[in-house]
N, C-alpha and C positions, 0 to 999 in steps of 0.2 A: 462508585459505580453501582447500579441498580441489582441490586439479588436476582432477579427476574434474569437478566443476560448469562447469570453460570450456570452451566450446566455440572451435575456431580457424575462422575466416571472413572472407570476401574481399568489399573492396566495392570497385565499380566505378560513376563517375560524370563523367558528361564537363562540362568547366568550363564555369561558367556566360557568362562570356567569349568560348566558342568557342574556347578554343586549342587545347585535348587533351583527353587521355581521364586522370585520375588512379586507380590505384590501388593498394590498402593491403590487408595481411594482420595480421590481429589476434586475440589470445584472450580471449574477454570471455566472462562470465557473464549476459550480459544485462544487469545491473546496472550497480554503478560499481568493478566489477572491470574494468579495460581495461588491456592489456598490446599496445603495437605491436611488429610484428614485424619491419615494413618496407614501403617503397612506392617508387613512382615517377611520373614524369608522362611520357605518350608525347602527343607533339606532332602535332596536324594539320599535314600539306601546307598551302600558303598559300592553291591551289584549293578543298581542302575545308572551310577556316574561313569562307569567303567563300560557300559556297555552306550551309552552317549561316546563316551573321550575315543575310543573305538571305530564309534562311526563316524565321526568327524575325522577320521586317518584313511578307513577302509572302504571299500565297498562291498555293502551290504547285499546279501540273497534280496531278492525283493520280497519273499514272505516276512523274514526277518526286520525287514525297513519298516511294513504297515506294522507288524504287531510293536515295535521301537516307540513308534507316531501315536498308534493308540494308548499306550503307555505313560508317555509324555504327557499327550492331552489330560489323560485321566488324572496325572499329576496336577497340571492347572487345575482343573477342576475340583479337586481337595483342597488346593491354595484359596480359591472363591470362596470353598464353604469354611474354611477358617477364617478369611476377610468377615465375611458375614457374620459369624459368631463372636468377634471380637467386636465387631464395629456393628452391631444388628440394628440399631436406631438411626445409625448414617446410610448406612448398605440400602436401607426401604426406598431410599429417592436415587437410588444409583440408575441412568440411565442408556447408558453404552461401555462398553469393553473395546479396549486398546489392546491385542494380541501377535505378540512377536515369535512365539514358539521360540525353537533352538536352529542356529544355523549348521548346517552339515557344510555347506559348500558354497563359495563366496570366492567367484574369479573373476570380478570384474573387467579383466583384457580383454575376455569371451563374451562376455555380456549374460554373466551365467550365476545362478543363486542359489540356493535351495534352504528355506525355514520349514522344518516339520511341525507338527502341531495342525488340528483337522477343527478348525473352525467350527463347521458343520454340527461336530458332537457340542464343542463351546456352548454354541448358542444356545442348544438345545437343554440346554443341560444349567446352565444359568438364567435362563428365559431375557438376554438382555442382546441387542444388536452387535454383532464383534465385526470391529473393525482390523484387517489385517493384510496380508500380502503387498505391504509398503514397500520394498525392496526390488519384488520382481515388476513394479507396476512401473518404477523410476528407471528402471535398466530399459525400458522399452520404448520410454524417450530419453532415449542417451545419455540418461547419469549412471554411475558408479554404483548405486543401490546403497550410496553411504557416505558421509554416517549420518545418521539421521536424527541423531541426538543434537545438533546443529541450531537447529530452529528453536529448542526446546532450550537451548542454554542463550538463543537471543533475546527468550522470554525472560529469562531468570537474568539476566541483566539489563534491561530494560533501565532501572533504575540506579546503574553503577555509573559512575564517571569515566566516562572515554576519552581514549582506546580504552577496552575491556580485553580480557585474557581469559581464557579457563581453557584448562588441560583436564581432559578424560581418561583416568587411567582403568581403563577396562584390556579384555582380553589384546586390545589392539588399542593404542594410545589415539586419543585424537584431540585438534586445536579449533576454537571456534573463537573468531576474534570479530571484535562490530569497532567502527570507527568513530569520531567524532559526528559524522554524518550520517551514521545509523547502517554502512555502509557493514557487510558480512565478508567474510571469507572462512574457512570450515575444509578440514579435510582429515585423513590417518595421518599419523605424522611415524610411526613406527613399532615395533610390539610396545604391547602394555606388561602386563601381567601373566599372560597366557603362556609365553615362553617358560618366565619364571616357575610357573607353575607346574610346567610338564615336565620343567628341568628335576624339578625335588620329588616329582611322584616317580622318574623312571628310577632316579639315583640316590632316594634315601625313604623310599615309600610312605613319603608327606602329603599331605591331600593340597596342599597352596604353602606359600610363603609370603602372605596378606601383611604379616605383623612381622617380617625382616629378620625371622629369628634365625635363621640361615645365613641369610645374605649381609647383615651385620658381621659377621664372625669371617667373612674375607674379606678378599684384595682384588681388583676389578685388574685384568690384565689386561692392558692398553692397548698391547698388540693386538687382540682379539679383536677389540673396539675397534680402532681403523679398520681392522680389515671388514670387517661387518657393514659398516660405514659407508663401505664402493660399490654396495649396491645400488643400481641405477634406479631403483626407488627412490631414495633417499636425494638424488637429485634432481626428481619431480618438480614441478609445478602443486601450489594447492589451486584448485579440489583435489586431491585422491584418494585413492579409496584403496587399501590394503585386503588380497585375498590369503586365505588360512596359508597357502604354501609361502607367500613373500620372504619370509624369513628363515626358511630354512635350510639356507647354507650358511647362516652361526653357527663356525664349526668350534664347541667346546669341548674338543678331545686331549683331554691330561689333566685337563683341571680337577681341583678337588670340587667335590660340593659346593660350598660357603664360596670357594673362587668363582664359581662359573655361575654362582648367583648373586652373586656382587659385578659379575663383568655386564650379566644380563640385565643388572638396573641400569650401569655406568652405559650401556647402548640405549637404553630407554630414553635415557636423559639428553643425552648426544643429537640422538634421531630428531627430538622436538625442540630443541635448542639450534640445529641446523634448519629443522623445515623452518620456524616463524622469523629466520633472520629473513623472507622472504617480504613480511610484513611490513608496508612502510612506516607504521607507528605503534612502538612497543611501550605499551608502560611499565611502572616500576612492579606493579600487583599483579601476581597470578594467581587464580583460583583453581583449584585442584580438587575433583569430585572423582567419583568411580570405586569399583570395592578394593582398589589399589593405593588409594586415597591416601592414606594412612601409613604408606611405606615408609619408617623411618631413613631408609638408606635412599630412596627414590626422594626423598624432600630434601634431605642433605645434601646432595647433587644439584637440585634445581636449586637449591638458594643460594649457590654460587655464580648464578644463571640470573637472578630478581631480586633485588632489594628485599621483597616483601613474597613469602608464600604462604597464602591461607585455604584452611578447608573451607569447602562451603557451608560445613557444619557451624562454621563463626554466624551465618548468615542465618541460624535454626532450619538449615537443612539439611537431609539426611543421604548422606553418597552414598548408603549402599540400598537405599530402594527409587533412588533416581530414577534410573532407568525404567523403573515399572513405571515412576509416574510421567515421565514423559511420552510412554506409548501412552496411558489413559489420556493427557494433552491434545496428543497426536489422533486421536479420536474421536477426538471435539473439534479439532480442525478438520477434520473431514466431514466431520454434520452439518459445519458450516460452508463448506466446499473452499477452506482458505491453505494455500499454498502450503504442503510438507516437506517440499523439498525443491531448490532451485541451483541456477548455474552453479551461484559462486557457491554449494554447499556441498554439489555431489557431479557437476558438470552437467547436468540435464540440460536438455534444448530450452526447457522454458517451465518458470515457477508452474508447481502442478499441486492437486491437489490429491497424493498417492494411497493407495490401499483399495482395498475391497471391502464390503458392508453386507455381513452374513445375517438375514432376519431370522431370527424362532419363528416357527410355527402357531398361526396364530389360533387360540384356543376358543 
């Protein structure tokens, strides 16, 4: 493919976790031309993960939510300029930004969203065109606002043998599977990590449980599983799309620790093992990306579930700044006006081309 058709672009997206801000430089065609350049993850202060995790429960004073958002952004915006310092010879030809901010609220029955993060300051501030507000653009013709990672993972298999599989283990687990025929389907399939996480920060003041060191040391209580199980989520149709409340009547009251974070993986696995029996053709390989990726107790589970389970790091990719580069991706499909999100990925009425495209000020 001709150099001339990539474009280089930066996406920036803060974890769905609340730890930090992740992001990645990359040359893509929009397509399934995708070349990483480099990334990083800048870490929240322990004050301001706590006042994210916060507002993602509560509702906020409204003076309280702008200074949150200006906060946030200004966070991206240190992410940039260490992009740029690290990578400053790649960075000079960067020409658009992919910006997801952080979701506060994400209730798709409503048709309701909310990503913080002020564009506006972005641009201005990296002098490069930011592309953003994907979610609330997609809910407005009738998708789910999710997940959006979908498209981005039919690129990054483009050249896999079909069926293709990959599990995203982010705050909220999701399945993006392409057929022999090139055919999609993409949807939440049940929590990711998110749970897990919130489980060990209320109950043993752990900031995540990424590396299973908790959740190793119990016993997944079955019973909790089934019941968890009956929620009428879980006997959806894909596309769907998972809002922050979905899950929370997992009632894990008496469990230890290490129990209720082994039951929280063993529902993980469950959720996505029931949605893709949905699937009419499952092959034996799953790939598994997301900053969850890596859960020794969450892969133990599903390879009970696949013959074969691989990161996508076997592939020299990296799952924990994924996510940043598929908004940058998603950025580039927008400058080219090519579909971000469609039926089978998010239920929307018709492949669209989502986001908004904030210019700097020109000098």
């Amino acid at each position: 493919m001709p150099r001339s058709t990539l474009i280089r672009s930066v996406g920036l997206t803060s974890s769905t976790s609340g730890d930090g801000v992740e992001a990645a430089l990359i040359d893509t065609d929009g397509r399934d031309e995708i070349i990483p350049l480099g990334g990083l993850f800048l870490p929240y202060d322990s004050e301001f993960r706590w006042q994210i995790l916060e507002a993602t429960q509560s509702d906020l004073p409204l003076t309280d939510f702008l200074r949150l958002e200006s906060r946030l952004t200004q966070h991206h915006i240190s992410a940039f300029e260490l992009l740029k310092d690290k990578y400053s010879d790649e960075m000079v030809k960067a020409e658009v930004l992919g910006f997801q901010g952080h979701t506060l609220r994400h209730i798709p029955s409503k048709g309701l969203t909310l990503q913080i993060g002020n564009a506006w300051q972005l641009t201005e501030s990296t002098k490069l065109p930011v592309v953003s507000d994907f979610q609330r653009h997609d809910m407005a013709i009738g998708g789910q606002g999710g997940p959006l990672v979908a498209m981005f993972h039919w690129a990054l298999m483009a050249q896999e043998p079909r069926p293709a599989l990959m599990l995203n283990l982010d705050s909220v687990a999701s399945v993006t599977w392409l057929s022999k025929k090139n055919d999609i389907i993409a949807g939440d399939t049940g929590p990711g990590v998110g749970l897990l996480n919130e489980w060990v920060q209320e109950m043993a003041e752990l900031p995540h449980d990424l590396e299973g060191r908790v959740a190793i040391e119990g016993k997944a209580v079955a019973r909790v599983v089934r019941q968890a199980l009956k929620s009428k989520f879980f006997s959806r149709n894909l596309p769907k799309s998972a809002d922050r409340y979905e899950f929370d009547h997992i009632d894990l009251a008496g469990l230890s620790v290490p129990d209720g974070a082994a039951t929280l993986c063993a529902i993980t696995v469950e959720a996505f093992a029931c949605a893709v029996k949905q699937l009419p053709d499952l092959p034996d390989l799953l790939w598994v990306t997301g900053p969850g990726s890596q859960h020794p107790v969450i892969n133990k589970l599903l390879s009970k579930h696949f013959s074969a389970v691989k990161n996508v790091s076997e592939r020299g990719l990296d799952p924990h700044t994924m996510a940043a580069e598929c908004f940058a991706w998603l950025a580039v499909r927008h400058t080219k006006g090519l579909p971000i999100t469609t039926p089978e990925t998010t239920g929307c009425r018709s492949a669209d081309c989502a986001g908004w495209m904030t210019l700097p000020t020109k000098e």
